[in-house]
C-alpha positions as a printed Julia matrix, in Angstrom:
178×3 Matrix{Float64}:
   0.0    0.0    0.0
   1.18   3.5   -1.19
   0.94   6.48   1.55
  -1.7    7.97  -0.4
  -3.47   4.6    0.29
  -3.5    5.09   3.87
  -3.91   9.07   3.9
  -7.47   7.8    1.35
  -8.47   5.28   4.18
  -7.75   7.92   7.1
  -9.89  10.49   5.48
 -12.89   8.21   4.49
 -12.8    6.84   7.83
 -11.67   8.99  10.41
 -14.46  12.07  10.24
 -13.91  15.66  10.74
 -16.49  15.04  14.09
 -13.38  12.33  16.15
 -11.21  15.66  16.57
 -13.69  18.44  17.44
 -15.27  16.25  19.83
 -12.18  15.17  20.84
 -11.1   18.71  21.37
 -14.6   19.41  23.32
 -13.64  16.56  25.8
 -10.25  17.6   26.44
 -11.66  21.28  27.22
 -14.2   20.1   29.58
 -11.98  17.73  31.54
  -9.39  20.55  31.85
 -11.51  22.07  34.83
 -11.78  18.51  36.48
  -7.84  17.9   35.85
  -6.91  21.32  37.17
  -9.04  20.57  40.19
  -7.61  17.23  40.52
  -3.77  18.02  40.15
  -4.03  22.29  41.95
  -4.04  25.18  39.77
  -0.47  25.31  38.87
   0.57  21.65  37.92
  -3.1   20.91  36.64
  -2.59  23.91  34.23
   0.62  22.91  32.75
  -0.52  19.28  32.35
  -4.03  20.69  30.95
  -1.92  22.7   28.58
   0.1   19.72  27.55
  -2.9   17.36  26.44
  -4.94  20.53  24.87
  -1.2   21.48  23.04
  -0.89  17.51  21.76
  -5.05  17.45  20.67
  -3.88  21.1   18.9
  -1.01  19.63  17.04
  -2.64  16.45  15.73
  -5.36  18.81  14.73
  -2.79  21.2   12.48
  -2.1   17.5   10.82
  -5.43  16.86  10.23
  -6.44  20.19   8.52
  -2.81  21.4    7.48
  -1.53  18.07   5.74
  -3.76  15.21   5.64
  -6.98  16.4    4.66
  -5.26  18.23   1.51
  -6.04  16.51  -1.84
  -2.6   15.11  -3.4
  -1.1   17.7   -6.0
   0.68  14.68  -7.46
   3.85  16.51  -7.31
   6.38  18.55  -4.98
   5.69  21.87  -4.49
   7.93  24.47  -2.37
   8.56  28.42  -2.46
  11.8   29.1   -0.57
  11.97  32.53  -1.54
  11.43  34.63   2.41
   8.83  36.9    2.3
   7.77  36.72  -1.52
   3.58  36.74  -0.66
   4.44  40.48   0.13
   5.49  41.16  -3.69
   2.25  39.32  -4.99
   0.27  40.93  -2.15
   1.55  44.2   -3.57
   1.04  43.25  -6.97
  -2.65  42.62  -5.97
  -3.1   39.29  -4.27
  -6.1   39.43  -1.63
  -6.14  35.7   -1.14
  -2.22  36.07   0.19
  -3.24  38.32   3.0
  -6.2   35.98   4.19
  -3.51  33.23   4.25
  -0.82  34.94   5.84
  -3.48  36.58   8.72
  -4.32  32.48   9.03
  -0.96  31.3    9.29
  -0.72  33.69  12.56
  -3.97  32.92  14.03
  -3.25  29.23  13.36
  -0.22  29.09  15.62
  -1.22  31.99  18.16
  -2.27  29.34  20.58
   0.57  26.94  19.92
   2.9   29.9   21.28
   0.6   30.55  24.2
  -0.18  26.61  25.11
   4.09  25.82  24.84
   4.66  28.94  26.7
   2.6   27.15  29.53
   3.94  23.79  29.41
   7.76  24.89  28.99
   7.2   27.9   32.23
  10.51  28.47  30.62
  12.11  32.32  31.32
  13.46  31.9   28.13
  11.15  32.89  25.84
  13.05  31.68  22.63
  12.59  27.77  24.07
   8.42  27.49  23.51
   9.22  29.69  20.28
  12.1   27.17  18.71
   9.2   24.34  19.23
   6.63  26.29  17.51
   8.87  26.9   14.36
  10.04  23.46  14.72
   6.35  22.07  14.63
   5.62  24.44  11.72
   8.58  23.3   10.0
   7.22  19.77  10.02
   4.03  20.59   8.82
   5.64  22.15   6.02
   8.05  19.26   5.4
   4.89  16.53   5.6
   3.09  18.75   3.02
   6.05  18.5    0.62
   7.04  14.82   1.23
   3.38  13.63   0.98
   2.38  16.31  -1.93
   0.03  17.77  -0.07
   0.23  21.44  -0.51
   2.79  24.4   -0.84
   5.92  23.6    1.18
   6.6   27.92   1.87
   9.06  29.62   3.89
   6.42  32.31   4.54
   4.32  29.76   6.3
   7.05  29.22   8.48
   7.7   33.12   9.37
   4.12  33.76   9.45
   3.41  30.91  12.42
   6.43  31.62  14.13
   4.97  35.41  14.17
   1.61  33.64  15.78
   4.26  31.61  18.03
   5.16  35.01  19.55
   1.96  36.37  20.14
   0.93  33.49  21.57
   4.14  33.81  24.22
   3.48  37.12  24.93
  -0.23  36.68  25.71
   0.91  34.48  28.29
   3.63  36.12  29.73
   1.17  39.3   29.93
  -1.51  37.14  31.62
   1.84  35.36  34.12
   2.34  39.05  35.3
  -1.66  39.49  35.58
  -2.72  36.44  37.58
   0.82  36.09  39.53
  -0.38  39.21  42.04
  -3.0   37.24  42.78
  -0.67  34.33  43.08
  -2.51  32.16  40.27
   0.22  30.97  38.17
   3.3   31.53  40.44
């Protein structure tokens, strides 16, 4: 059996439904696990399974659910949507606003698992999960394999950290999260 064979049977057999109501599950049994564990260690280990659920979703949506282009497709060029969204590209925009939204909470969500003080650790795993997105979508032809995709969730990466290191300072005076 090829690996479109098995990306064919994973689609016609694994519905869209498995991974929202996964998601829905994981959400609700955060409040029970965070209960369960304290605030603090139930949060980072809420984080973890919500971050895992998050990731296999990107897969789902970002790679596997992409119809097969038949052939490998990449853009290495840094940066070159800008040029076609000056030359008049509206979809571009839409897709690079996506590519930061898509990975805002993969910033935020590592940022609470790693409780790193370097900032640069949960970012490094963001790019590196983005970069293996973007490396499944080329070696399974499966969509664009772009640097900009890359720079653009990394971008959403940062957000995401800085949300949470925003919301550390907010909730640690009230000794939440410290």
């Amino acid at each position: 059996m090829s690996i479109d064979d098995y990306i064919t049977w994973y689609v016609l057999y694994i519905p869209h439904g498995v991974y929202w109501w996964g998601l829905a599950v994981l959400a609700v049994s955060a409040v029970g696990l965070t209960a369960w564990l304290g605030v603090r260690r139930g949060l980072r280990w809420t984080a973890l399974v919500l971050l895992v659920e998050y990731a296999a979703l990107l897969l789902h949506f970002t790679v596997f659910m992409r119809p097969a282009t038949g052939r490998h497709e990449w853009i290495l060029t840094p940066l070159w949507s800008y040029g076609a969204i000056a030359g008049g590209s509206r979809v571009l925009i839409e897709e690079n606003v996506t590519n930061v939204a898509v990975f805002l909470p993969v910033g935020f969500l590592l940022a609470v698992v790693m409780r790193s003080r370097r900032w640069w650790w949960p970012l490094t795993a963001g790019v590196a999960l983005s970069a293996v997105v973007e490396l499944l979508q080329l070696l399974l032809m499966r969509g664009f394999c772009e640097t900009d995709d890359v720079i653009h969730n990394a971008l959403g990466c940062i957000v995401g950290i800085i949300i949470f290191v925003n919301l550390h300072k907010l909730f640690s005076a009230v000794r939440l999260f410290s």
